[in-house]
OpenMM code with the backbone's topology and positions (N, CA, C; nanometers):
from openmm import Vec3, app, unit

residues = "UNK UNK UNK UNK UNK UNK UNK UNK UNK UNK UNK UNK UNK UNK UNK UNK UNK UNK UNK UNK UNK UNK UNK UNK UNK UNK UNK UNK UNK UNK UNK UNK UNK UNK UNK UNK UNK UNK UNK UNK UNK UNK UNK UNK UNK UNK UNK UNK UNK UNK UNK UNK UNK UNK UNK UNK UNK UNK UNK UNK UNK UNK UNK UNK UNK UNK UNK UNK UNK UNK UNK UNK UNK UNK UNK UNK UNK UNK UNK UNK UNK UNK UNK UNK UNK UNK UNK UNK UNK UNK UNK UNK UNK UNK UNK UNK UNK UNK UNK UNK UNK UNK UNK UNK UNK UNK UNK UNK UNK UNK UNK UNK UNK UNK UNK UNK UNK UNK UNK UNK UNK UNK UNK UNK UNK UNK UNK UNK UNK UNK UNK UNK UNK UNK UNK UNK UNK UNK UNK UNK UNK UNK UNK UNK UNK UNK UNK UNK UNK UNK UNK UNK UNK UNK UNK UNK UNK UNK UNK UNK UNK UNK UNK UNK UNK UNK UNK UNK UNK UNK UNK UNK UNK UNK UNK UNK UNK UNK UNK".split()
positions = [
    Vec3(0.7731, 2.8411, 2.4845),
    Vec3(0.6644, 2.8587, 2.3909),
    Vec3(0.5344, 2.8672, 2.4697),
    Vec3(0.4502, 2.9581, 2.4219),
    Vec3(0.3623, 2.9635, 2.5369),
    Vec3(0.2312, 2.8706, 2.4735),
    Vec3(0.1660, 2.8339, 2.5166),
    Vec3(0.0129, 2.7306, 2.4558),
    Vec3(-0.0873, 2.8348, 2.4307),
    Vec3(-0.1943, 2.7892, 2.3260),
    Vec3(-0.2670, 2.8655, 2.2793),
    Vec3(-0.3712, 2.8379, 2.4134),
    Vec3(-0.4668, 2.9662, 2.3840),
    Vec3(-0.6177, 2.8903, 2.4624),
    Vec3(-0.6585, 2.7925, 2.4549),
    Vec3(-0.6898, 2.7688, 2.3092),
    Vec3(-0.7874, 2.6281, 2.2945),
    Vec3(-0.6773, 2.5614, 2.1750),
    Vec3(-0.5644, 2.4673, 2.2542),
    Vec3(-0.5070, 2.4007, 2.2000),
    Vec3(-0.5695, 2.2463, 2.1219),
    Vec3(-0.6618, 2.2288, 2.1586),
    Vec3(-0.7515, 2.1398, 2.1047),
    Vec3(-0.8371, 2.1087, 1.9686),
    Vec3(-0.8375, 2.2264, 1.9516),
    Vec3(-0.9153, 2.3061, 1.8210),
    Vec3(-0.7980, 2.3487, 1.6913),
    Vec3(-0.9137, 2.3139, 1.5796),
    Vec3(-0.8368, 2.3779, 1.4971),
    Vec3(-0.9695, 2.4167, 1.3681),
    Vec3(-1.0142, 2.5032, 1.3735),
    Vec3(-1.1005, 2.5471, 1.3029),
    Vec3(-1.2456, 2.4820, 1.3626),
    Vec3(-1.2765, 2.4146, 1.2795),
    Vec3(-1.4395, 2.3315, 1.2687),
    Vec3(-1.4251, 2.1988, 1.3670),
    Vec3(-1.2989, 2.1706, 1.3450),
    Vec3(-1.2241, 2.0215, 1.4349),
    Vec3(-1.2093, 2.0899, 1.5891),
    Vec3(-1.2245, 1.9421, 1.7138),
    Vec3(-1.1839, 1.9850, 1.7932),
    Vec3(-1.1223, 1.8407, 1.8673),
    Vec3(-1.0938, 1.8381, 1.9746),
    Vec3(-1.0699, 1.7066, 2.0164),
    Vec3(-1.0784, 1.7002, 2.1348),
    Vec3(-1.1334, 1.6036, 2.2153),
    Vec3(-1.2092, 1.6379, 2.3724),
    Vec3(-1.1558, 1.4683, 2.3810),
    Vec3(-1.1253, 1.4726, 2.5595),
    Vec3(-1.1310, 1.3206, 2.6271),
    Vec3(-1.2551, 1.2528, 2.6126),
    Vec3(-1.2715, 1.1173, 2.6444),
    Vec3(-1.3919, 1.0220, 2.6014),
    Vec3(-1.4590, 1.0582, 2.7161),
    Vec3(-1.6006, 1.1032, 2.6897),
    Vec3(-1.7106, 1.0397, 2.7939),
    Vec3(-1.8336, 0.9644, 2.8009),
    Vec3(-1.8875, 0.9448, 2.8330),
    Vec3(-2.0138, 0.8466, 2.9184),
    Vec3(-2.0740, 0.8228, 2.7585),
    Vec3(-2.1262, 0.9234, 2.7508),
    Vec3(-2.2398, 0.9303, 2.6270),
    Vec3(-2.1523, 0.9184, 2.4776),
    Vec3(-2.0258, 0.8719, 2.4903),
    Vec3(-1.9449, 0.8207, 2.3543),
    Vec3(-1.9133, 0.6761, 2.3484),
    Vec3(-1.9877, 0.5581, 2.4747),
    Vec3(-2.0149, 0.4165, 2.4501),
    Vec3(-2.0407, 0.3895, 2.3290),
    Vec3(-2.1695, 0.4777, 2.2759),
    Vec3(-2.2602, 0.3987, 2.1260),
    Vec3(-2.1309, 0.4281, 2.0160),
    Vec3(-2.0951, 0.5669, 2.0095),
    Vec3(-2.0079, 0.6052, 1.9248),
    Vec3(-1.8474, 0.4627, 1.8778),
    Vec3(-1.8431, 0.4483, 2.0601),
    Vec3(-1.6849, 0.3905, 2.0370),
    Vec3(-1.7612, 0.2280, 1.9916),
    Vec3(-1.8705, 0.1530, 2.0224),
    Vec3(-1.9183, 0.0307, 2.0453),
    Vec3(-1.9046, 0.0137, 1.8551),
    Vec3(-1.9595, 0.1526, 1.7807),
    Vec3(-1.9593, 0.1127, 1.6455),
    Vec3(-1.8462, 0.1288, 1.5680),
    Vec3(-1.7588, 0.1900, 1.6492),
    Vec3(-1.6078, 0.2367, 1.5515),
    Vec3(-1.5516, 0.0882, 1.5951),
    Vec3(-1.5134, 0.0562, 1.7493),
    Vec3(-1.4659, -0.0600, 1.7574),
    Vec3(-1.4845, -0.2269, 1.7101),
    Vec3(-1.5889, -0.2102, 1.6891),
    Vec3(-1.6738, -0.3260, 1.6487),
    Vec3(-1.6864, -0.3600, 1.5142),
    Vec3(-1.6739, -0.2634, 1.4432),
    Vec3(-1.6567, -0.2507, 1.2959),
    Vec3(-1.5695, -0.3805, 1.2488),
    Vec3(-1.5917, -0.4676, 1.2061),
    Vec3(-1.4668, -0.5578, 1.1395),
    Vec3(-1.3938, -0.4946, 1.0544),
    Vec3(-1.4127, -0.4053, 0.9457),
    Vec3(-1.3610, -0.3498, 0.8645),
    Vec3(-1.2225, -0.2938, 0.9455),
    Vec3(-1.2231, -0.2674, 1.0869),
    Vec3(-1.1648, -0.1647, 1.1501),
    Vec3(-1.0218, -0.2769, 1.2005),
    Vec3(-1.0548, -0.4288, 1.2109),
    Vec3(-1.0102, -0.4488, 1.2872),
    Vec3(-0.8639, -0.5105, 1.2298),
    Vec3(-0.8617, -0.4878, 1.1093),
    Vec3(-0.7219, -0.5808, 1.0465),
    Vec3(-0.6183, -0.4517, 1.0732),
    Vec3(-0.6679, -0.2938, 1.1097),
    Vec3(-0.5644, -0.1706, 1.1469),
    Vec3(-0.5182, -0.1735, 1.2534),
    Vec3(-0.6239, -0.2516, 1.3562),
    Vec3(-0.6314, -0.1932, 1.4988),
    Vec3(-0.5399, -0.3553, 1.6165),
    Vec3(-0.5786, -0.4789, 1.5040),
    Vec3(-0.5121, -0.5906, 1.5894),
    Vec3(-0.6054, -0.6738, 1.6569),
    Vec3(-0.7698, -0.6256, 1.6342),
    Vec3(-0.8511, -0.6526, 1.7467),
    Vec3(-0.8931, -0.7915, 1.6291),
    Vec3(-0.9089, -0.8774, 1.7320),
    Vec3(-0.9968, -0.9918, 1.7122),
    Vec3(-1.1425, -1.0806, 1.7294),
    Vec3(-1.1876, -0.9645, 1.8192),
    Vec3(-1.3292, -1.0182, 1.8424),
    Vec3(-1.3843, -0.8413, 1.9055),
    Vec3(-1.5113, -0.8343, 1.9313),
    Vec3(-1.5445, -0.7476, 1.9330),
    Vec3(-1.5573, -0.6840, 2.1025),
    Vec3(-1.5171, -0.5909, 2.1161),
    Vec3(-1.5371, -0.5001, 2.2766),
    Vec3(-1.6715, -0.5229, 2.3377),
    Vec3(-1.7192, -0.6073, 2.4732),
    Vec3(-1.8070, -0.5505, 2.4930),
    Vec3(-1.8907, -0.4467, 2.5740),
    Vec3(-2.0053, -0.4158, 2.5471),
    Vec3(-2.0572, -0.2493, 2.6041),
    Vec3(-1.9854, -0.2213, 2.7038),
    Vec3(-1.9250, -0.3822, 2.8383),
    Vec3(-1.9119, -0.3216, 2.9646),
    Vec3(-1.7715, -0.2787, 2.9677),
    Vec3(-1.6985, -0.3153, 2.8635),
    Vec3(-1.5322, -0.2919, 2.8593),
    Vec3(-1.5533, -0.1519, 2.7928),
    Vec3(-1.6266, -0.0849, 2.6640),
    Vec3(-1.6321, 0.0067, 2.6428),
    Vec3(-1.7013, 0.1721, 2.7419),
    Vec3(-1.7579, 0.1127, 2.8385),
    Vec3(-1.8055, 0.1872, 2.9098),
    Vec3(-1.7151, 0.1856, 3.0283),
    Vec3(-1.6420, 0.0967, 3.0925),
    Vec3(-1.5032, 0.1310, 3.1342),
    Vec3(-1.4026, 0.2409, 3.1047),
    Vec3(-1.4061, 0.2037, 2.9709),
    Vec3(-1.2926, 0.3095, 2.9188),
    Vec3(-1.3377, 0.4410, 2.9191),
    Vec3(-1.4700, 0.4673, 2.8836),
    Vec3(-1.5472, 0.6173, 2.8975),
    Vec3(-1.5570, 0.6404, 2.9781),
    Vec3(-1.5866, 0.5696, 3.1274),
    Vec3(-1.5941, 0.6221, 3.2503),
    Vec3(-1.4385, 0.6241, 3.3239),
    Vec3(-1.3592, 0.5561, 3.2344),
    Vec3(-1.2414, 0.5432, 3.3326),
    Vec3(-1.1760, 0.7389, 3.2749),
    Vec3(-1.0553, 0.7563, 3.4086),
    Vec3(-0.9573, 0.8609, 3.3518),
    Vec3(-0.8463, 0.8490, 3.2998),
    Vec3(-0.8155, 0.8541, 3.1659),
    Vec3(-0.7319, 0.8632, 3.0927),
    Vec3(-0.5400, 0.9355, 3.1468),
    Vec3(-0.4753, 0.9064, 3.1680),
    Vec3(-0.3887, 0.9148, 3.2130),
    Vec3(-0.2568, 0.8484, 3.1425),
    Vec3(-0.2079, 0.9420, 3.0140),
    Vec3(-0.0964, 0.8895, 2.9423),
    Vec3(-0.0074, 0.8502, 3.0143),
    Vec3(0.0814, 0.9134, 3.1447),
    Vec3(0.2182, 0.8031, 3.1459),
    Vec3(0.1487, 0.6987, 3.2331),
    Vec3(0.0339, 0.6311, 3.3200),
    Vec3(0.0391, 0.5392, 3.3730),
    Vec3(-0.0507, 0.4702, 3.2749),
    Vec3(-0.1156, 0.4523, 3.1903),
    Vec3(-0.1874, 0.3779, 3.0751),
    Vec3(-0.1071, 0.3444, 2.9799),
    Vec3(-0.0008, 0.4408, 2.9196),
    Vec3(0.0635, 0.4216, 2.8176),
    Vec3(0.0209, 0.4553, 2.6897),
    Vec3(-0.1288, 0.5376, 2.6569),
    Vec3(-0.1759, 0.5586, 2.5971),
    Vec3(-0.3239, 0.6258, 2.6282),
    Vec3(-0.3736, 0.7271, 2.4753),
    Vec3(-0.4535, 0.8225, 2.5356),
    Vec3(-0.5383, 0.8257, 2.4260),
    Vec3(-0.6771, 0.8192, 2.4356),
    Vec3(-0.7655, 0.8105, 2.3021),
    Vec3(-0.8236, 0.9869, 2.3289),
    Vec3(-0.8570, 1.0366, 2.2441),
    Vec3(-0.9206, 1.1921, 2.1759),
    Vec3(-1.0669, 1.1041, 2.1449),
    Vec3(-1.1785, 1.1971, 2.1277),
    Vec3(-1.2959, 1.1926, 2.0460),
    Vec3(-1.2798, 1.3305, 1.9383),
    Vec3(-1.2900, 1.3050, 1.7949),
    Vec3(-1.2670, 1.4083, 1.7380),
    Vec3(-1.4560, 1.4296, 1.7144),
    Vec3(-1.4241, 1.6052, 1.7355),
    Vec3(-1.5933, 1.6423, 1.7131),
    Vec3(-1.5584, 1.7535, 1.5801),
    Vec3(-1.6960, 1.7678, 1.5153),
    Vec3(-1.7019, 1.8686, 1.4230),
    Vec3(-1.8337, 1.9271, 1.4307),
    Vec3(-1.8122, 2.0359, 1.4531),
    Vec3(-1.9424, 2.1245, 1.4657),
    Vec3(-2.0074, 2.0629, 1.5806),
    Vec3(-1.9570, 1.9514, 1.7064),
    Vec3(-2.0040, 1.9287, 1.8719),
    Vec3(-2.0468, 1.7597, 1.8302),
    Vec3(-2.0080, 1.7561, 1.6814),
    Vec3(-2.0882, 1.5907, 1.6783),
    Vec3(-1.9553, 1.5028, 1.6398),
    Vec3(-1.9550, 1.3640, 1.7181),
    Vec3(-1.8141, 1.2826, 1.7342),
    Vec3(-1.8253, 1.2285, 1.5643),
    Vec3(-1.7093, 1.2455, 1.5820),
    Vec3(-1.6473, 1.1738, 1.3823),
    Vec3(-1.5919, 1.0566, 1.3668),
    Vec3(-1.5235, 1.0862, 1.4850),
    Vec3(-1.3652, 0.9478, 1.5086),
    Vec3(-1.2897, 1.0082, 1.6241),
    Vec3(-1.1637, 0.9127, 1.6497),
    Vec3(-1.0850, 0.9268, 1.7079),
    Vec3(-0.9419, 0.9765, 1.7102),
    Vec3(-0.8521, 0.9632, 1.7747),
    Vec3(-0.7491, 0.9538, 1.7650),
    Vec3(-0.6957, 0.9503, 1.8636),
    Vec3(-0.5702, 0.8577, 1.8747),
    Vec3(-0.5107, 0.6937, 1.9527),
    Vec3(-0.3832, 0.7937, 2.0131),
    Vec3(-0.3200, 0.8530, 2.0693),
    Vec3(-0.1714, 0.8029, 2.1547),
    Vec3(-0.2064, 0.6517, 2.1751),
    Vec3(-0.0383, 0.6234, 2.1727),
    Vec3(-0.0367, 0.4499, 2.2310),
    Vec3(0.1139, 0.4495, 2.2100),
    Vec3(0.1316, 0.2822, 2.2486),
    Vec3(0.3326, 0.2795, 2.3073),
    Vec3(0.3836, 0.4228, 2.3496),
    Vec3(0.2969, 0.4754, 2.4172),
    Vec3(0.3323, 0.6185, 2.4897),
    Vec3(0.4701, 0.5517, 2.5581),
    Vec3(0.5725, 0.6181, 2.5496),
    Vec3(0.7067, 0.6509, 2.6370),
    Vec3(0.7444, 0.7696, 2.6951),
    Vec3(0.7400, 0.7793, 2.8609),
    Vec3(0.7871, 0.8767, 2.8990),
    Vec3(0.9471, 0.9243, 2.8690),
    Vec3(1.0089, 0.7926, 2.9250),
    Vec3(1.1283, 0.7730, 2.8914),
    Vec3(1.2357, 0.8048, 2.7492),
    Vec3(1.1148, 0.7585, 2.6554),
    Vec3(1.2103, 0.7983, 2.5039),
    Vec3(1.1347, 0.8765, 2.4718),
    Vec3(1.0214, 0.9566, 2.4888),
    Vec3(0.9704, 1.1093, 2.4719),
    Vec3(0.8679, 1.0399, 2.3192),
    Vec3(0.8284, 0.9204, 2.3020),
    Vec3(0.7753, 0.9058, 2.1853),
    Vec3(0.6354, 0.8253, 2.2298),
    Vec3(0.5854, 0.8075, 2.1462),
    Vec3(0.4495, 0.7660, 2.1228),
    Vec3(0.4017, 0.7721, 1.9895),
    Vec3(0.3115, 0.6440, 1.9372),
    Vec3(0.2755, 0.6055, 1.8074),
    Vec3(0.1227, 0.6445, 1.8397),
    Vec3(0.0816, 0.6795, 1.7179),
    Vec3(-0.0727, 0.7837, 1.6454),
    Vec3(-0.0933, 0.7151, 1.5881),
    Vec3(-0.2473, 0.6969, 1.5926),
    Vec3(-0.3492, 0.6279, 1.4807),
    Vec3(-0.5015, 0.7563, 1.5003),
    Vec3(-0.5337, 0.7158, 1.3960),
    Vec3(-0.6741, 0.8060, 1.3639),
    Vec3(-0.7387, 0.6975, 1.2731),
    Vec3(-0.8811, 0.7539, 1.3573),
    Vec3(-1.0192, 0.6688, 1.2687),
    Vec3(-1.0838, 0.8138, 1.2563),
    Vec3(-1.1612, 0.7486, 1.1123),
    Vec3(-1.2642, 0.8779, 1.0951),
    Vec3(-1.3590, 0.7661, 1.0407),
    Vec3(-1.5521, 0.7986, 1.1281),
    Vec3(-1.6275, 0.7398, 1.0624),
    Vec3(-1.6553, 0.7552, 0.9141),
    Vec3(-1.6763, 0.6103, 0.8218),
    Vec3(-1.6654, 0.6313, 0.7061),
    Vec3(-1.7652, 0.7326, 0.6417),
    Vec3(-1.8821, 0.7828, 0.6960),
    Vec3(-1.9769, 0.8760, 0.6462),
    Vec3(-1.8997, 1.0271, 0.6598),
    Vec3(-1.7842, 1.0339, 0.7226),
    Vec3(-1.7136, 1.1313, 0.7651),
    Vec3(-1.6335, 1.1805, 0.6908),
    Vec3(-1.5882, 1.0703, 0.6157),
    Vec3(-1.4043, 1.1080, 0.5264),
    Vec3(-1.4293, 1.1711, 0.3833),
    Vec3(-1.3010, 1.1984, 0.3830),
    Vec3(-1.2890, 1.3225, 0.2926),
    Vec3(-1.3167, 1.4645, 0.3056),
    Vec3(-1.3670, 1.4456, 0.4140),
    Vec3(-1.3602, 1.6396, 0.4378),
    Vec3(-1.2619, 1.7128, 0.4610),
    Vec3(-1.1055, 1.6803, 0.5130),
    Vec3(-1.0396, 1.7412, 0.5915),
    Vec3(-1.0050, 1.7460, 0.7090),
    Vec3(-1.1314, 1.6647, 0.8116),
    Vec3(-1.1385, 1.6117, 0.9250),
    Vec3(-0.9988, 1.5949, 1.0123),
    Vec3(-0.9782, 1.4678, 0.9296),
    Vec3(-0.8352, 1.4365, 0.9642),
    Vec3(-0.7016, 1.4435, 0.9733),
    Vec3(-0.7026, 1.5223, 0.8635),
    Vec3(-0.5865, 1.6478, 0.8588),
    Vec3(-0.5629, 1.7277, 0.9548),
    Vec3(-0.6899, 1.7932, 1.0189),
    Vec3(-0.7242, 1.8918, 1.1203),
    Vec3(-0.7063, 1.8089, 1.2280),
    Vec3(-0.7427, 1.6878, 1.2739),
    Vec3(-0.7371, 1.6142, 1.4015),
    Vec3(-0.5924, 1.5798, 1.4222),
    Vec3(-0.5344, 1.5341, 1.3296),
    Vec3(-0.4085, 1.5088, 1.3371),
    Vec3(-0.2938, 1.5909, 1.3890),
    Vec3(-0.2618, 1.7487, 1.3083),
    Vec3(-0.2261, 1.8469, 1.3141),
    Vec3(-0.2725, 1.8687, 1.4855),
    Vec3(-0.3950, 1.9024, 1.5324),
    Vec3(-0.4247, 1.9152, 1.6623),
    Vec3(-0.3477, 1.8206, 1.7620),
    Vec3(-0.3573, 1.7134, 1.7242),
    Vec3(-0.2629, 1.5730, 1.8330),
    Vec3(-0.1356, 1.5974, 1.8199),
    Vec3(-0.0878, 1.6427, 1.7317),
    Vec3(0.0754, 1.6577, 1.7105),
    Vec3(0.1295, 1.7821, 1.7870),
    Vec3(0.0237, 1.9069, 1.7612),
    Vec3(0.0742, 1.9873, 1.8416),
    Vec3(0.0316, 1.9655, 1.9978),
    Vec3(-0.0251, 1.9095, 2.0198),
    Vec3(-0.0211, 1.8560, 2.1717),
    Vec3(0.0609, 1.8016, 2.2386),
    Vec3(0.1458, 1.7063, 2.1295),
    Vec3(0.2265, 1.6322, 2.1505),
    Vec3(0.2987, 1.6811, 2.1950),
    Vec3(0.4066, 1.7756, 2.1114),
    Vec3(0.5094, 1.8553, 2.1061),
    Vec3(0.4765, 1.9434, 2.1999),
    Vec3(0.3818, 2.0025, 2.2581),
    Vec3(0.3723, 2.1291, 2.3488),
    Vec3(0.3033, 2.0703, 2.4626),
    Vec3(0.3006, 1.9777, 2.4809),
    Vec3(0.2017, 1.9673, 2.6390),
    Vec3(0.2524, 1.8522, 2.6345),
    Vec3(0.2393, 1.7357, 2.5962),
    Vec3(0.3379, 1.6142, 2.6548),
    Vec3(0.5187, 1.6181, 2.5964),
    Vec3(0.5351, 1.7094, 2.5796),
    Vec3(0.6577, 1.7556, 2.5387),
    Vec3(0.7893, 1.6247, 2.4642),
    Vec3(0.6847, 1.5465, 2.3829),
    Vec3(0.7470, 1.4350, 2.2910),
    Vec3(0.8737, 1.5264, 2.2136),
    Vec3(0.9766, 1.3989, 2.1839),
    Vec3(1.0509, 1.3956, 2.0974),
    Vec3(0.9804, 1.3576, 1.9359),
    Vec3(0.9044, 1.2494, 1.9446),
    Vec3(0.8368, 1.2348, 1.8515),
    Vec3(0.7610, 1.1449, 1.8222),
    Vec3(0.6691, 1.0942, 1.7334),
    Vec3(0.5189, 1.0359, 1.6969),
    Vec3(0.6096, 0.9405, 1.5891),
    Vec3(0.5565, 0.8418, 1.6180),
    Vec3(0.5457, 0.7383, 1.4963),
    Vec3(0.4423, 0.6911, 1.4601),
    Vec3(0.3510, 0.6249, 1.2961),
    Vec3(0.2712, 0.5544, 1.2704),
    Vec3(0.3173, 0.4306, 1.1970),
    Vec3(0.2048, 0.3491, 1.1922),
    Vec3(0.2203, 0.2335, 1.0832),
    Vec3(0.1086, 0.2298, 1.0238),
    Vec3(0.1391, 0.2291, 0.8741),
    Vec3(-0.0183, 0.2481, 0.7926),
    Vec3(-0.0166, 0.1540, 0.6969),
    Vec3(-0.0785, 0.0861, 0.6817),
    Vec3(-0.1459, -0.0298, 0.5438),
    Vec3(-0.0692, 0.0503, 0.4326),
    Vec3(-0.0022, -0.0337, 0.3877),
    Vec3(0.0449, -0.0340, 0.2249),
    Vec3(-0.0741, 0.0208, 0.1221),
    Vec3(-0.2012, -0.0474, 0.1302),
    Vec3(-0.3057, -0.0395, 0.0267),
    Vec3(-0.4285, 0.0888, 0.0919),
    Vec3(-0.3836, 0.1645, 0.2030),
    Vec3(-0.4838, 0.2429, 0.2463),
    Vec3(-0.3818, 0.3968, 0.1988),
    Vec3(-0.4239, 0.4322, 0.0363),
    Vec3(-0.3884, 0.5579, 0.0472),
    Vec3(-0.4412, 0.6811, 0.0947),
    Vec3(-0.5332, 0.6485, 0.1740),
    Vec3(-0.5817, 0.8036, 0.2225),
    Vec3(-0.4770, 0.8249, 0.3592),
    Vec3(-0.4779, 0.7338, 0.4395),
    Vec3(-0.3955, 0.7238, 0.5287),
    Vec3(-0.2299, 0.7445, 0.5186),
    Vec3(-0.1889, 0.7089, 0.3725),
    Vec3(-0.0391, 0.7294, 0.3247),
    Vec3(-0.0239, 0.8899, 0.3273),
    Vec3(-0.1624, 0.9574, 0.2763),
    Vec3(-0.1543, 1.0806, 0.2093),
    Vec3(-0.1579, 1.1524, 0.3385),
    Vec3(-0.2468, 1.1578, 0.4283),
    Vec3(-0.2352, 1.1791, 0.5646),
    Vec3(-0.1077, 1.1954, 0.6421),
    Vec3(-0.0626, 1.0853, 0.6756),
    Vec3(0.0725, 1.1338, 0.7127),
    Vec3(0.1882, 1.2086, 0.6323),
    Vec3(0.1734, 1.1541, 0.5132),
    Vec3(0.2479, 1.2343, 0.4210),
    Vec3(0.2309, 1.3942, 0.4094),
    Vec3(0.1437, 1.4040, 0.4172),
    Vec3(0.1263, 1.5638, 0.4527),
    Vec3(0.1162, 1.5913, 0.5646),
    Vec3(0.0587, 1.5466, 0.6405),
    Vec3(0.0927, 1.5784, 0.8109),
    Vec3(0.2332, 1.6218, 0.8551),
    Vec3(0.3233, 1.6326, 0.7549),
    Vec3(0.4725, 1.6372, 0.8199),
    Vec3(0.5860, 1.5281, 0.8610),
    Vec3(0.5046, 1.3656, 0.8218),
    Vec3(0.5492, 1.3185, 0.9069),
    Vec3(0.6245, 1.2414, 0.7747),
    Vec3(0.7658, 1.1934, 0.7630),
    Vec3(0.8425, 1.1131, 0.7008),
    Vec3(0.8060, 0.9525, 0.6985),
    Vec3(0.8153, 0.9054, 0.5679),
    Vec3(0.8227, 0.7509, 0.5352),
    Vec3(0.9580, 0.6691, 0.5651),
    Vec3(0.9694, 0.6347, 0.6399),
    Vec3(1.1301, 0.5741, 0.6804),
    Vec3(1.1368, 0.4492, 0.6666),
    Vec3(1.0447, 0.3740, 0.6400),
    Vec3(1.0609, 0.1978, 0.6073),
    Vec3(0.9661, 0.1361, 0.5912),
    Vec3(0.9743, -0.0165, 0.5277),
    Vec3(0.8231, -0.1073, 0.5338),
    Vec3(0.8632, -0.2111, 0.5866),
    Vec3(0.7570, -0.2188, 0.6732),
    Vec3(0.7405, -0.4007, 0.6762),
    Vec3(0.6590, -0.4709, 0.5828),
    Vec3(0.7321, -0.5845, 0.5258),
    Vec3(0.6968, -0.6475, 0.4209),
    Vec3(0.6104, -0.7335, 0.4940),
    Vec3(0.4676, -0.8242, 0.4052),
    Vec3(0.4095, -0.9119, 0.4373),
    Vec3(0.3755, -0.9259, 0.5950),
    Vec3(0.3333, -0.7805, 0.6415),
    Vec3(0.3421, -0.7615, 0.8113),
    Vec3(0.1911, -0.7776, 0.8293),
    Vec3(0.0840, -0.7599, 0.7847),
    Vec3(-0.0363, -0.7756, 0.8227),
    Vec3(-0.1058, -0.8693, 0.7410),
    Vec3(-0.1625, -1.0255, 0.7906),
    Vec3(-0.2563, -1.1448, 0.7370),
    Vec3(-0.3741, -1.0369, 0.7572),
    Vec3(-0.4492, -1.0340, 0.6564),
    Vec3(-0.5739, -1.0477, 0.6608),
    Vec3(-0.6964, -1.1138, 0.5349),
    Vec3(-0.7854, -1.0828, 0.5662),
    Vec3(-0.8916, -1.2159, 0.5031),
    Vec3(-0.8548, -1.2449, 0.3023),
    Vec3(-0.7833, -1.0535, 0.2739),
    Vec3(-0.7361, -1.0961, 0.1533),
    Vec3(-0.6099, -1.1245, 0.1066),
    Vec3(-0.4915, -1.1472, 0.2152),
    Vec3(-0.3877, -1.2096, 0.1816),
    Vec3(-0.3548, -1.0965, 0.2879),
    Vec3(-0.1653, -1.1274, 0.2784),
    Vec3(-0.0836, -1.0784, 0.3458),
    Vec3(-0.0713, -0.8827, 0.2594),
    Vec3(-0.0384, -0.7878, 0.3459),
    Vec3(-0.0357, -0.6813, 0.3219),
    Vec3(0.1113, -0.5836, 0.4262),
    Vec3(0.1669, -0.5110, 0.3277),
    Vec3(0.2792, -0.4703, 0.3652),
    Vec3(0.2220, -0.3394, 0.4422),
    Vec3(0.3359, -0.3036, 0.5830),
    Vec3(0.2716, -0.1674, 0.6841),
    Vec3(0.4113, -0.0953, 0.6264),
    Vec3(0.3582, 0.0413, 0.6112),
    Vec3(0.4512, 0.1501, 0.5746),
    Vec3(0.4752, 0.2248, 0.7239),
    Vec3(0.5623, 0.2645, 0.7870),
    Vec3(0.6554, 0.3412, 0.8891),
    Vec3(0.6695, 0.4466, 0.8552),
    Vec3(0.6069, 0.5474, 0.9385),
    Vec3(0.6429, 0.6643, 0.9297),
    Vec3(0.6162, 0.7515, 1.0785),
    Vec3(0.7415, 0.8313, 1.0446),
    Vec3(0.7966, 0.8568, 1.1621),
    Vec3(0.8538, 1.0582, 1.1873),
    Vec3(0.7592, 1.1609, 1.3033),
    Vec3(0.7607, 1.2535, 1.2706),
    Vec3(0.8380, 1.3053, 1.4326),
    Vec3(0.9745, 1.4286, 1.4052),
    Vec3(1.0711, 1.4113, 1.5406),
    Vec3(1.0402, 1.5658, 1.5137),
    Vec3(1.0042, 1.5992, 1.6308),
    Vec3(1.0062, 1.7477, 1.6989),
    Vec3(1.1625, 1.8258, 1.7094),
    Vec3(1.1809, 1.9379, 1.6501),
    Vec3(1.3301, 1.9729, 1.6601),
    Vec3(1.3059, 1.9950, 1.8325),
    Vec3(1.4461, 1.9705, 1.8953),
    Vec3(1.4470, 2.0129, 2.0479),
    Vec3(1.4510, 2.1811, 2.0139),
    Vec3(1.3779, 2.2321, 2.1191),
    Vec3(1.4199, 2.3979, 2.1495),
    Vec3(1.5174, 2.4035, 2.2072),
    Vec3(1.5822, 2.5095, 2.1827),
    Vec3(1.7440, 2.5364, 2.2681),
    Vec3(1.6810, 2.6238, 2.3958),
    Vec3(1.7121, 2.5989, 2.5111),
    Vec3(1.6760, 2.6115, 2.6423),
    Vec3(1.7940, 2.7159, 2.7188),
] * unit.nanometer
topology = app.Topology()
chain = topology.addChain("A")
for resn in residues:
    res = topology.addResidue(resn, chain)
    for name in ("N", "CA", "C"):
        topology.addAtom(name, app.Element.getBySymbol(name[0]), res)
């Protein structure tokens, strides 16, 4: 299969590695409490760990994971996460943030779609898994249309400040090409 030019892109969406001048960007997505009952985080990043990561080089199989800056029209929106990257079992689990002044456009549909075909054509995955909040349907609807199958829940899998909340599994497998 051959790769497009600008495999990165998909209309208005694009998705570029982190740099220097996306500290302020990541300092307010990460820091967000709202953010943090998705993400696992417990206290907040600071500037000098986030400016690490922007200055550091991203390198999926020795990190294990690979963050995107999603831009629209050249201005950052959100992200989107590779992580439990496996060379070995050809998989890796996806998450996407979109700043909340951001959502509902389509954004994420488009960012998503872009990471997947990356996936499949340049890190040449078997396949992507997510885990999404029971009570976050934009995120249900997201993967659900993204292509990607609901295959199980964990019950009572995430404490947070308003009780316990069930994570939905879903899980999207690249057919192999015949070679």
């Amino acid at each position: 299969m051959a790769l497009s030019q600008d495999l990165l892109r998909n209309g208005p969406t694009r998705l570029r590695t982190l740099e220097p001048e996306d500290v302020d960007w990541m300092m307010r997505w990460e820091n967000a409490p709202e953010h943090w009952q998705v993400s696992g985080t417990l206290a907040p990043y600071s500037r000098a760990a986030l400016e690490a990561l922007c200055h550091g080089h991203q390198d999926v199989y020795t990190a294990g994971q690979l963050r995107w800056v999603i831009e629209e029209r050249g201005k950052p929106i959100g992200a989107v996460d590779l992580y439990e990257f496996s060379a070995l079992h050809q998989r890796s689990g996806i998450g996407i943030l979109i700043d909340p002044a951001h959502r509902g456009k389509g954004s994420a549909g488009r960012a998503l779609a872009i990471a997947v075909a990356h996936a499949e054509a340049v890190l040449l995955l078997r396949g992507l898994h997510a885990q999404v909040h029971a009570h976050n349907g934009a995120s249900l609807q997201l993967f659900g249309s993204g292509g990607f199958e609901e295959i199980g829940r964990f019950k009572d899998w995430t404490r947070t400040q308003e009780g316990w909340h069930d994570a939905v599994l879903f899980q999207r497998n690249f057919i192999p090409q015949d070679t």
